[in-house]
N, C-alpha and C positions, 0 to 999 in steps of 0.2 A: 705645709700644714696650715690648716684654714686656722681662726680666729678662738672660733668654739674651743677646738683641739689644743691650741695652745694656751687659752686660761687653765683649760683640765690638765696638762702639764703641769703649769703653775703650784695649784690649786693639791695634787696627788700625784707627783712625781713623775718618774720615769716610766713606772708602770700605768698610766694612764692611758696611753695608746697603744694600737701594735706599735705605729711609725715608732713613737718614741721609747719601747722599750727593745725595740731588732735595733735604734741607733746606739741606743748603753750598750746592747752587747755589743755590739762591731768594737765599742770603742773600749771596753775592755779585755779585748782581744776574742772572744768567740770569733769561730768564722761562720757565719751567714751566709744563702746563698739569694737569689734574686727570688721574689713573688712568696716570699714567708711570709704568715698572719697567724697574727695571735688573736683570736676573736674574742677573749678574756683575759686580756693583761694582767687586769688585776689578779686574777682568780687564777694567775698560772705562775707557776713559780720554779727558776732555773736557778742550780748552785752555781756559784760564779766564783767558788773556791778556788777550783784550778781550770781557767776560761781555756786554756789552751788545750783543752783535755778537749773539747766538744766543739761540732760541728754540725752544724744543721744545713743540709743542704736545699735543692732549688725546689720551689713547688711544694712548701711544707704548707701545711693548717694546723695549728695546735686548738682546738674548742677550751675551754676551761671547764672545772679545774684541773690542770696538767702539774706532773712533776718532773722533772727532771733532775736527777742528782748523778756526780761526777766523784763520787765516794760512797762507801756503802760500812757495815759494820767488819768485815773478814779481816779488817787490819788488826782491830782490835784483839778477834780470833786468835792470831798469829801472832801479836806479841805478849799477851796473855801465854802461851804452847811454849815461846821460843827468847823471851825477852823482847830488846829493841829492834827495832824494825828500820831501820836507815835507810829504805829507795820508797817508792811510788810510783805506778804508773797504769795506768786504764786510759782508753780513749773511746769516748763516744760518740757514733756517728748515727742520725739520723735521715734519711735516704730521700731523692730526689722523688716527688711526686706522692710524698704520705701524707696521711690526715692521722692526726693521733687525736682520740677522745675523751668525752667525760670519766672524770675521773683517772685519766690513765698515768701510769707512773710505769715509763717505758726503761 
């Protein structure tokens, strides 16, 4: 990471670069695969609720602003109908060699 890039770490956190925000996820358990870019870090935004849930594999582009969530409303659905709800489980997996775009909430 050049110079520039790492005052704007500093400076705006983890979302400041791709590099620096595909290293948060690696290091909060997402699995990443080789040659991801987030071309708007800032403007892209991944739940890291449950990081184990998602995988982004090789050859992604995300453009901004992207969403990504790892939970959605149907729990709520369901224990609303049924009571408590005790398990969890969704996995998301985005695919080797995608571009996902403005605006998109895949």
């Amino acid at each position: 990471m050049n110079l520039k890039n790492k005052i704007k770490v500093k400076i705006l956190g983890y979302k400041a670069t791709s590099e620096s925000y595909i290293t948060y996820l690696r290091k909060i358990g997402v699995q990443v695969g080789e040659d991801v870019v987030l071309y708007r870090p800032l403007n892209t935004t991944i739940d890291v609720q449950n990081p184990h849930l998602l995988e982004i594999g090789n050859h992604v582009m995300m453009t901004g602003p992207v969403t990504i969530l790892t939970h959605d409303y149907s729990w709520s659905v369901l224990k609303r109908k049924y009571g408590e709800i005790n398990f969890s489980f969704s996995f998301h997996q985005y695919h080797i060699r995608c571009t996902y775009g403005t605006r998109c909430c895949p």
